[in-house]
Backbone bond lengths (Angstrom), bond angles and torsions (degrees), N, CA, C in turn:
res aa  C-N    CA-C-N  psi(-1)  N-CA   C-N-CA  omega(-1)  CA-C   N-CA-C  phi
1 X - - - 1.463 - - 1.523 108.79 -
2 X 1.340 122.35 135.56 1.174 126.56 177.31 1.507 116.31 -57.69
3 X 1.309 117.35 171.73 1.505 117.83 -174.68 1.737 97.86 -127.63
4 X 0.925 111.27 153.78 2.082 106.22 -179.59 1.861 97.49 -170.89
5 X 1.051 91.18 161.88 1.848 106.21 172.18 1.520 104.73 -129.27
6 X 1.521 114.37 116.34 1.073 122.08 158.32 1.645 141.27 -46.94
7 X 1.490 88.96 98.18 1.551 98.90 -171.88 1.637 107.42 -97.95
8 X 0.920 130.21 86.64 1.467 159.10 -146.44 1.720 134.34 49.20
9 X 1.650 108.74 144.81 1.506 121.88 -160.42 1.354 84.86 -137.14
10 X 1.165 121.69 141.23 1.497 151.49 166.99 1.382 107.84 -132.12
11 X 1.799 115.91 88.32 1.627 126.45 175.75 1.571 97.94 -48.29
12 X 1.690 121.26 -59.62 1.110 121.29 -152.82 1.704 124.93 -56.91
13 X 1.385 95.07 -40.70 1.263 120.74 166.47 1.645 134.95 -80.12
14 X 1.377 96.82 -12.68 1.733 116.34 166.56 1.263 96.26 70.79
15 X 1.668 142.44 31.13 1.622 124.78 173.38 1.464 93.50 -145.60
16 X 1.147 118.83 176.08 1.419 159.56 -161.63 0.885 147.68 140.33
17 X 1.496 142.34 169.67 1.079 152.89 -153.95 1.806 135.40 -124.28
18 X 1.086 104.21 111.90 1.580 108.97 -174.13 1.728 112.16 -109.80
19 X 1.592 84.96 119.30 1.928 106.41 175.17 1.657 102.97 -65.61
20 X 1.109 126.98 86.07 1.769 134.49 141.74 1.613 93.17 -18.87
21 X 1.629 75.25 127.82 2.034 93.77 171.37 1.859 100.10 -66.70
22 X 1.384 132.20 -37.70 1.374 119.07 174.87 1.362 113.39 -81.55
23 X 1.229 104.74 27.01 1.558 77.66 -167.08 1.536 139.07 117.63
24 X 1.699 117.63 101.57 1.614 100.85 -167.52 1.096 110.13 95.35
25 X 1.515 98.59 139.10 1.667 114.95 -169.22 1.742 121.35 -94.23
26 X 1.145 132.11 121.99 1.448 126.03 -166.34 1.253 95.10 -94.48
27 X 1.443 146.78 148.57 1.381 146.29 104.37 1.479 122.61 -25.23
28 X 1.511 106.87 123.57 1.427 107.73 160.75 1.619 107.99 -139.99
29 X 1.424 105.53 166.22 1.695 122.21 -174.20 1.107 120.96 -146.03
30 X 1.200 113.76 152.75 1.688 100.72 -161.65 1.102 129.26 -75.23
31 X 1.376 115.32 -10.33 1.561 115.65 172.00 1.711 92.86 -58.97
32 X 1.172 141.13 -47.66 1.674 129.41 -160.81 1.894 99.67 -76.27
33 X 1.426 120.43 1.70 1.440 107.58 169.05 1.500 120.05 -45.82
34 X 1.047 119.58 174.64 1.499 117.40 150.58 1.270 131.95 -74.05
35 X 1.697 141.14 153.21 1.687 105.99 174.80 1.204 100.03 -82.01
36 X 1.778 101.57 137.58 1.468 115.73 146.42 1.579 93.21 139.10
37 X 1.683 122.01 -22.66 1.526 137.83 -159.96 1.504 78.96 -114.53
38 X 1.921 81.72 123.56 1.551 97.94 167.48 0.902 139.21 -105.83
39 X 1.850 98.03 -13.54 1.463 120.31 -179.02 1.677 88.15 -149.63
40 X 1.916 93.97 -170.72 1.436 108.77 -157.32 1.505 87.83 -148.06
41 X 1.510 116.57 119.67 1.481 113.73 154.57 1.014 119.08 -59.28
42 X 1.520 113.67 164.48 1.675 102.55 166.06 1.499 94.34 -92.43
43 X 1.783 98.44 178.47 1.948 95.28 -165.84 1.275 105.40 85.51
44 X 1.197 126.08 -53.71 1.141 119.70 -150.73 2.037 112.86 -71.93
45 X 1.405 108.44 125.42 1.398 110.91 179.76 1.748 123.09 -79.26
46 X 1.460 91.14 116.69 1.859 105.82 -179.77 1.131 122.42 -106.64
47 X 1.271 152.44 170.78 1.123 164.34 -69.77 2.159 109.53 143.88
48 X 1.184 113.34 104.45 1.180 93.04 179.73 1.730 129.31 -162.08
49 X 1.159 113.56 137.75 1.982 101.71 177.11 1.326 111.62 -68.32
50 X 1.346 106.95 146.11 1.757 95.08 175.44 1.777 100.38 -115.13
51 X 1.314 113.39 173.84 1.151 109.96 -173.71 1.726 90.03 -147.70
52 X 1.222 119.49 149.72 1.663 127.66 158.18 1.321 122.04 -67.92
53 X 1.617 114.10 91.48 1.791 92.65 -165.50 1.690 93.71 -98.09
54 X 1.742 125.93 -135.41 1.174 120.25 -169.48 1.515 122.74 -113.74
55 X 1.975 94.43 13.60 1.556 99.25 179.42 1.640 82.02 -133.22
56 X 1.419 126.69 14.82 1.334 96.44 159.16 1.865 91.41 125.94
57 X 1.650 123.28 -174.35 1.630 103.66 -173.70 1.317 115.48 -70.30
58 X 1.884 114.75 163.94 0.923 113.27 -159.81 1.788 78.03 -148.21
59 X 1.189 121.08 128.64 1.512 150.79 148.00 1.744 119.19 -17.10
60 X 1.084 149.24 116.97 0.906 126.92 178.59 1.586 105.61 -155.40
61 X 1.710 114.56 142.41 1.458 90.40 -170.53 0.868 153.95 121.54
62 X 1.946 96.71 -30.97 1.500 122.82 -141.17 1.292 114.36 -78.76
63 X 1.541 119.48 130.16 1.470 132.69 -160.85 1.670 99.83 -123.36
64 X 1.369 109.67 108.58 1.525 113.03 158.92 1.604 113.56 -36.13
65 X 1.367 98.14 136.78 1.303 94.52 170.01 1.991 101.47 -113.38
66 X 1.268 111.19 -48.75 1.126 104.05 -177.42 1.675 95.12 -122.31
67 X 1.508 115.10 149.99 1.858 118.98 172.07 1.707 107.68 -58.43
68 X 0.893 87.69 126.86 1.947 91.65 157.90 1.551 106.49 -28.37
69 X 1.253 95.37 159.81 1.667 107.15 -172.13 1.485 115.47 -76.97
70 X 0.596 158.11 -93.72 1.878 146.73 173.80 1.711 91.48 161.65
71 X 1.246 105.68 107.85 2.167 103.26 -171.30 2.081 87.94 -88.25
72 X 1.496 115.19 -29.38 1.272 108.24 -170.75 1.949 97.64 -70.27
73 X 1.175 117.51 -46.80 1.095 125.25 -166.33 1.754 109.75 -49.97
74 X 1.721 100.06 -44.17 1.426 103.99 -178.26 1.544 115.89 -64.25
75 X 1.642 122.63 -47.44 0.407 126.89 178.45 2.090 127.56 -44.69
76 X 1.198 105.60 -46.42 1.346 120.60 -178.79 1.431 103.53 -33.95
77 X 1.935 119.14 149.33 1.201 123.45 143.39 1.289 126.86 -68.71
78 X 1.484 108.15 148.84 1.628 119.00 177.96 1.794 109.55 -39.36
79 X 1.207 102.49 166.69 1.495 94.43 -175.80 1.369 88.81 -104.32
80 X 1.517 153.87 46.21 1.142 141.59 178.68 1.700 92.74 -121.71
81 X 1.720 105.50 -47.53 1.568 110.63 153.11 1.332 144.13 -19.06
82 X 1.348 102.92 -74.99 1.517 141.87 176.42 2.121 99.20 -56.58
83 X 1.327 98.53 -35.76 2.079 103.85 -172.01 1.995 74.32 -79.40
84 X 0.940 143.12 -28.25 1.348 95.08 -158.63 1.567 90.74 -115.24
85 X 1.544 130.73 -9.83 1.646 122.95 143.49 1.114 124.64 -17.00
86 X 1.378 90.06 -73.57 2.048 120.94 169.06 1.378 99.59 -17.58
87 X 1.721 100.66 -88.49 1.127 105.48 -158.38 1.594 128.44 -75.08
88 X 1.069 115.79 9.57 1.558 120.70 166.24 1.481 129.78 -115.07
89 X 1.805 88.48 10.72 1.396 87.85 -178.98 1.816 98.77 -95.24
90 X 1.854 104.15 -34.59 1.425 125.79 172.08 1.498 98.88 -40.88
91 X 1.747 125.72 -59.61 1.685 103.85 171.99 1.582 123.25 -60.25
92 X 1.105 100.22 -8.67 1.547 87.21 -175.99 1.644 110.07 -81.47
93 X 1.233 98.53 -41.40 1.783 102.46 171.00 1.380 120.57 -78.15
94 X 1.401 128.71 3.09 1.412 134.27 162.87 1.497 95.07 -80.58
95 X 1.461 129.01 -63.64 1.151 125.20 178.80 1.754 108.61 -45.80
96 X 0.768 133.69 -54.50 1.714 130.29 164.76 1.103 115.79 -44.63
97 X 1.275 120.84 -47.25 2.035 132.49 179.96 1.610 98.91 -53.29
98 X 1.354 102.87 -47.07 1.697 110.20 -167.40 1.321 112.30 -65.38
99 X 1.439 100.98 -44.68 1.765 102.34 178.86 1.501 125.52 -52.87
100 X 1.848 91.11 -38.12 1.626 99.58 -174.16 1.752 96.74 -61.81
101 X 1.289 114.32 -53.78 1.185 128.84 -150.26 2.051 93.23 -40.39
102 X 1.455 103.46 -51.88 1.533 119.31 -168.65 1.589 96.85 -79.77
103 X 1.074 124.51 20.00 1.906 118.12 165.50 1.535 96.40 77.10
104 X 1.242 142.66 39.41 1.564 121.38 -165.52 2.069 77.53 -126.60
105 X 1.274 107.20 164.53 1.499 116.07 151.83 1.185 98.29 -102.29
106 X 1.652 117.04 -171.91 1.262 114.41 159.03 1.391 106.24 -121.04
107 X 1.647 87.32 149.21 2.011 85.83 -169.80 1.317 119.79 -84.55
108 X 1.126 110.11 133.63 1.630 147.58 177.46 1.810 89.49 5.34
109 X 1.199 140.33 -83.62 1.332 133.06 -164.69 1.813 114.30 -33.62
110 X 1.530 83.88 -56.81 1.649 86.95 -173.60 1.183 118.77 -79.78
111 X 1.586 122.58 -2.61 1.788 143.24 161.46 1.373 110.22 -51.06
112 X 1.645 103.52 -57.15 1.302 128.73 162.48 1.333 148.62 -30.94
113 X 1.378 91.25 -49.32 1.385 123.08 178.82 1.980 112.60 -78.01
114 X 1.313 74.49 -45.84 1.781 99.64 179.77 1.405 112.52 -60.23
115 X 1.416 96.33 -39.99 2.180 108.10 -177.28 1.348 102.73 -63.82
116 X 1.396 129.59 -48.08 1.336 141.51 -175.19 1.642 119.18 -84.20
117 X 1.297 103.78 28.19 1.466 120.45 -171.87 1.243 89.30 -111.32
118 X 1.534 97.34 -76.60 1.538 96.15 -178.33 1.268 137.18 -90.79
119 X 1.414 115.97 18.68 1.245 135.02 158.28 1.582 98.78 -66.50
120 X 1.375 135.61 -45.60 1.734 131.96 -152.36 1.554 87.63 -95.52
121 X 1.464 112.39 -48.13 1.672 103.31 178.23 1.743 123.63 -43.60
122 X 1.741 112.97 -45.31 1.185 111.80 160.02 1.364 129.52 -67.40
123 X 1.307 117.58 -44.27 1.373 110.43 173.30 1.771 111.09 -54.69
124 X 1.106 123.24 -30.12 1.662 130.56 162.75 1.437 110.20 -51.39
125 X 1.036 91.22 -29.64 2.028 107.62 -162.76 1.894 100.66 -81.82
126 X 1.284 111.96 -45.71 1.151 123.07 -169.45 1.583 111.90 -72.19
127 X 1.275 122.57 -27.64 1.561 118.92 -158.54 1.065 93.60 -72.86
């Protein structure tokens, strides 16, 4: 079975197109997905039968070879980063722990500041 990377997928439209490692563009459609794959990154490396249809090859078959790339995954900071995030965000909320401890709130700026600390730490947390 040939090997190719999908150089464009249109979910909406159910077709696209996979670049052959020799060379030349295959047709594919979504009935030849796999079950459970609804779409196809591009990049992404497939696996596939070809068949002669009436505009030329057509995809059939199609077996992941490797998962789509992960855009949240790339995105993420290093985890050497993230250890020293951690830990300076932990003083910042000891410094808050302390205040409560002494009857004080903290005023509205540095409340502020504090919300949007760990607002970016979770969204870090979430990807």
């Amino acid at each position: 079975m040939p090997l190719g990377r999908v150089r464009f997928y249109d979910p909406e439209k159910g077709f696209g197109f996979i670049a052959k490692e020799g060379g030349g563009d295959v047709y594919v459609r979504a009935s030849a997905l796999p079950a459970g794959v609804a779409a196809l990154q591009p990049g992404q490396q497939v696996e596939f039968g070809v068949v002669e249809g009436r505009r030329g090859e057509q995809a059939l078959s199609l077996t992941l070879v490797e998962p789509p790339p992960s855009l949240a995954k790339a995105q993420r900071k290093p985890t050497e980063q993230m250890a020293v995030i951690t830990e300076d965000l932990i003083k910042v909320l000891d410094h808050v722990g302390n205040s409560y401890r002494r009857g004080r709130y903290p005023d509205a700026r540095s409340a502020e500041k504090v919300a949007k600390m760990l607002r970016a730490v979770a969204d870090e947390l979430e990807l």
